[in-house]
N, C-alpha and C positions, 0 to 999 in steps of 0.2 A: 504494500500500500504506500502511493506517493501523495504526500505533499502540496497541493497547489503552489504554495510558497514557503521556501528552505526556512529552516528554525532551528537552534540548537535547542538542544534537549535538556529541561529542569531535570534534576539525576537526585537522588535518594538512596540510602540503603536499610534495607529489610536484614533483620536478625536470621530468620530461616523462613523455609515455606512452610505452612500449617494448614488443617485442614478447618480449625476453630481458633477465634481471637477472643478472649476474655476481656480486652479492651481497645479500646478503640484509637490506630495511629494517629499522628498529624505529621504532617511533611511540609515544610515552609517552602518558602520555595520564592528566591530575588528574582524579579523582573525586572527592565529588562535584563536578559541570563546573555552571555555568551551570545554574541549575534543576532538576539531575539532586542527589536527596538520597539520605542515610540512611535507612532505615526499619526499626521493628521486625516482627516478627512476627504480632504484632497491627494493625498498619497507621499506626500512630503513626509519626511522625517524628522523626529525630534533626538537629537542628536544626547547622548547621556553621557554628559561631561562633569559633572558635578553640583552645575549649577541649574539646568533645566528650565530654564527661563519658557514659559508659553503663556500667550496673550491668550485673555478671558474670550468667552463666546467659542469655543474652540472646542474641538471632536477628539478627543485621543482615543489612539485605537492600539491594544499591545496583542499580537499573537499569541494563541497560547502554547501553541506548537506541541511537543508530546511529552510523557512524561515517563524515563528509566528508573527504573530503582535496579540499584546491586544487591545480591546476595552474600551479605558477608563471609558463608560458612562458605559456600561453593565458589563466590566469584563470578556466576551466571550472573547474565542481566536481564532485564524485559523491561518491555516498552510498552505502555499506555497510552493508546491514542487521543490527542485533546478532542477531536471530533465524537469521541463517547460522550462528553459535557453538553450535549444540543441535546440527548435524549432524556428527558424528564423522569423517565423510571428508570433511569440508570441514575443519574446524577441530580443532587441538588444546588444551586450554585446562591450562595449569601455575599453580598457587597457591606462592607464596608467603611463609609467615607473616612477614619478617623476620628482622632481627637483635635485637629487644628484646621482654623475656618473651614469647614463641611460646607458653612453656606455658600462659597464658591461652587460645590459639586452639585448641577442641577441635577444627575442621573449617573447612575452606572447601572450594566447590566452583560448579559453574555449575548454578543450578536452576530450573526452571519452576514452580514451586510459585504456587495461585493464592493470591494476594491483595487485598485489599480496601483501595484508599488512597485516599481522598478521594473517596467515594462511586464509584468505580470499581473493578472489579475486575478482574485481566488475569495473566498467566502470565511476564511479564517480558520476556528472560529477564533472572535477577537473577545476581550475584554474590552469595553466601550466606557469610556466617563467622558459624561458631558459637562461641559464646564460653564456655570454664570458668565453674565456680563457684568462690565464694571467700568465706572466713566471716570475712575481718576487717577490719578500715579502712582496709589498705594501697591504697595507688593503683598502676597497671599501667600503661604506654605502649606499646600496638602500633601497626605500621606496612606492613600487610601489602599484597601486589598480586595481583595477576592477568597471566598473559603468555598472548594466544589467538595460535598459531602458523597461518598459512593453510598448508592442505596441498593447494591448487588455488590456480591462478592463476582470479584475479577481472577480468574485463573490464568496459570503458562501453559502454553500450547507449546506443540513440540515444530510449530512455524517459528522460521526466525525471519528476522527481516534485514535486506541489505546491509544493516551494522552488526550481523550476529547478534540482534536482541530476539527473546523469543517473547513471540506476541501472547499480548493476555488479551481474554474476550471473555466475556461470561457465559455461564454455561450453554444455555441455549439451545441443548444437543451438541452441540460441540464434540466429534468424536476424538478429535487429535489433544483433549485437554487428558493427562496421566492423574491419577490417583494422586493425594496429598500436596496440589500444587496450587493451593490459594496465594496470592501476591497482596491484592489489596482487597481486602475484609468490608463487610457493609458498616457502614458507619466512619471507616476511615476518612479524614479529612486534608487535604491537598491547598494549603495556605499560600496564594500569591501574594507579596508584596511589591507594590509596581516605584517604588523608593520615594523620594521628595522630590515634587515641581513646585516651581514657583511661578505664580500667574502676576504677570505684570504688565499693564500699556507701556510700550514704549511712547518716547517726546520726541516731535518735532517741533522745531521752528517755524515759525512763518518766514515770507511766501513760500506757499504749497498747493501743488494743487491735487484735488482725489476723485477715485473716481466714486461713483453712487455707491455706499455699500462695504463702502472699507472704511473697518475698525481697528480697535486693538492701539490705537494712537492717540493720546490726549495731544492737545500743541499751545507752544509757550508763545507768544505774541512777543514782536522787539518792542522795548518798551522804549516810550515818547519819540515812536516812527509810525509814518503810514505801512499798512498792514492788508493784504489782498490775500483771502483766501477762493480758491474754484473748484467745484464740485463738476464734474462730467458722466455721460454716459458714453457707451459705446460712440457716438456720433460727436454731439455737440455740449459745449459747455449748457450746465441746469440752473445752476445758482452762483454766485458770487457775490462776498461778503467783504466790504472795504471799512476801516476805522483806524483811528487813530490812537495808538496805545496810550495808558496812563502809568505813571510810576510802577506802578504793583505788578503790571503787566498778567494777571492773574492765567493761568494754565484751566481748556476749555477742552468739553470733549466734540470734534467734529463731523463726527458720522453725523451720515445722512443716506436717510433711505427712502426709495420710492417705491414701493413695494406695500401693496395692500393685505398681505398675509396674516400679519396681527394688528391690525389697525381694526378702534374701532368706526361706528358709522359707516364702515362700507356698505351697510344694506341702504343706507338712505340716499346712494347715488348708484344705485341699483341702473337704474332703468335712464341712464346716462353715463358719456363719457368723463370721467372726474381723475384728478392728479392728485397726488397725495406727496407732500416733501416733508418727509419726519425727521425733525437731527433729532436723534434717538436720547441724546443725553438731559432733555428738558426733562422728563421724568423724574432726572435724580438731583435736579436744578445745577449741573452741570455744563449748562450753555450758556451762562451770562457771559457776558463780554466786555473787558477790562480795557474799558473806552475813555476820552476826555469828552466826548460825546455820543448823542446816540450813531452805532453802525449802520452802511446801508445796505440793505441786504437787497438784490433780486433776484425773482424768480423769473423763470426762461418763461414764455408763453406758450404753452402747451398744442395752441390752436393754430399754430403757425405750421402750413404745410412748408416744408424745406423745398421740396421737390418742384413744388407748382408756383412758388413763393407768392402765398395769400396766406391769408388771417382764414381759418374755416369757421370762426367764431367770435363776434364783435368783441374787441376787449369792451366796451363797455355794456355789454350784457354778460361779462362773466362773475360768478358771483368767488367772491374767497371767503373760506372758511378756517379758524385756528381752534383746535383743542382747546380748552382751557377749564383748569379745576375739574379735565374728567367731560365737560358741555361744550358743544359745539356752537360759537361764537361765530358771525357773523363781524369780519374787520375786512370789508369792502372798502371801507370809506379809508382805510390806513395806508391801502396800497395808490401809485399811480402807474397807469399804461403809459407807456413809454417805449422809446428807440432809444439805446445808451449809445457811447463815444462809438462800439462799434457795429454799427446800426442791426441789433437784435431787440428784439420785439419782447418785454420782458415788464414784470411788475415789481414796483419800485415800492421798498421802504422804511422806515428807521425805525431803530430797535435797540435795546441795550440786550437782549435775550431771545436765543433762536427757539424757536415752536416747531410745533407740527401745524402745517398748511394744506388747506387742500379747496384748489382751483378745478370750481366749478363751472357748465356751460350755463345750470339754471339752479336758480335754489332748489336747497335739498328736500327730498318727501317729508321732511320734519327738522326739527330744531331744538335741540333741548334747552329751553328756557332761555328763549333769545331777550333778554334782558339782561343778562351776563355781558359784563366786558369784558374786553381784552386789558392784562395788565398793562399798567402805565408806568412812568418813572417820573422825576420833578417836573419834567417838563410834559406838556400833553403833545399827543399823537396829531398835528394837524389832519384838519377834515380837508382832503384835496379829493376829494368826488373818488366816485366808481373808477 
């Protein structure tokens, strides 16, 4: 039996073989082991240098590859396939998070998910922990494990496999398993520790530009400079955010996303074309912006066909919409239509703190409690029309 993708083998040793275990083993077991690594989601590697540094919102994925134990008396080996850990009446599998910030770890679990790592692609199975987001500079140290409990007794078969292990399978019928060759016992338990990461945004400086969607960056503003951030998508710049820094120059998280997937109110522009620009960090009031005044933000106009170069939709019949306290706020009147220095079609407006937007063709099927504003700061939002 091969492998989808190569793994070195977590190794243990067994006192003898027995046909009864009066108690029940544990086998620890370091990860990453010997050639067995980190990996992201995207099939990148997290490389295990001591420091382990990975940015929040992030996928880790470790193989589990298989598992040897020696026989002290004899010196035989066998091998334990981790691909037994998918089957539920064979295997139970317990996570984990630790004792240090757990609230970083949105999830762990045992999954087959395929992936693509070094030009090979294979279903693992993997150890999966999901990781929180996080909008500020602080650094995290988790220490999480995995315990897979066997809930059958595993036997040596008189099959070896390519490294002279002889394979254990449960019984099954099994004619090739000999008399008195129990390896791993029910109840025995197989202890991953996957060691210490540390979840941390890295800092950039300003000017930067990103594209839609990319995190894991807080960014420090030059302080008492003009300051240009831009947001893009595959095509054309979406947003762009100019101010002028103030002494403290304060560190801002700037993701931004267009992306309807957890947003709410999407059912109220159901039945119309609607944009959504979320900087994701206003939730954790990690997008104010360490200004001498307010910044100007705009947004690209949605309704601009590139191709045909027309407006498919009057800027002033498009309506915009800001989250706020949770209620969808009507701050129409905050934006202006406009052609900036380089003649894009875009709405225009100042802010000391970036939101969630979302530019509509028509108001929405509803409104929660459109008496709500939008926040202010000392000075008030000029009313420059739709």
């Amino acid at each position: 039996m091969k492998k989808l993708l190569a793994a070195a083998l977590a190794v243990a040793t067994v006192a003898s073989l027995s046909t009864v275990s009066f108690a029940a083993n544990e086998w620890p077991v370091d990860l990453p082991t010997e050639g067995v690594t980190a990996i992201f989601d995207d099939g990148t590697g997290a490389a295990y240098d001591g420091a382990n540094t990975v940015k929040p919102d992030k996928t880790l994925y470790f193989e589990v590859g298989n598992m040897v134990f020696t026989d002290r008396t004899s010196g035989d080996t066998y091998v334990l396939y981790g691909e037994y850990y998918t089957d539920k009446d064979l295997f139970k599998v317990k996570t984990d998070k630790g004792d240090e910030n757990a609230k970083m770890i949105k999830s762990m679990a045992l999954s087959e998910k395929s992936i693509t790592y070094k030009g090979v692609t294979g279903r693992g199975p993997w150890f999966e922990i999901k990781l929180n987001d996080d909008y500020t500079d602080d650094e995290f140290k988790i220490n999480p494990s995995f315990t897979v409990t066997a809930k059958d007794d595993f036997y040596a078969t008189t099959t070896q496999d390519a490294n002279n292990n002889y394979i254990l399978r449960p019984v099954d019928g099994d004619n090739t398993i000999p008399a008195n060759s129990i390896v791993v016992n029910k109840g025995d338990k197989i202890i991953y520790d996957v060691g210490k990461y540390y979840i941390s945004n890295s800092t950039d400086n300003a000017d930067q530009d990103y594209m839609a969607g990319t995190g894991g960056i807080v960014l420090k503003p030059t302080k008492n400079d003009d300051n240009e951030i831009t947001w893009e998508d595959e095509n054309n710049t979406i947003a762009t955010l100019r101010f002028y820094s103030d002494d403290d120059a304060a560190k801002f998280f700037p993701k931004l996303t267009t992306k309807w997937d957890n947003a709410d109110y999407a059912e109220y522009f159901a039945d119309q074309n609607a944009f959504i620009f979320d900087f994701v960090g206003r939730a954790a009031g990690e997008t104010k912006i360490a200004s001498t005044s307010r910044a100007t933000l705009e947004l690209y106009n949605p309704y601009y066909d590139w191709d045909e170069d027309v407006l498919t939709v009057a800027p002033e019949d498009c309506v915009i919409y800001q989250i706020v306290d949770g209620e969808l706020v009507d701050v129409t009147a905050s934006f202006t239509a406009l052609q900036n220095d380089d003649g894009d079609y875009v709405f225009q407006t100042k802010t000391r703190e970036l939101g969630c937007y979302i530019i509509a063709e028509a108001e929405a099927a509803a409104v929660v409690d459109p008496g709500t504003t939008a926040p202010t700061d000392e000075k008030p939002v000029p009313n420059t029309g739709r």
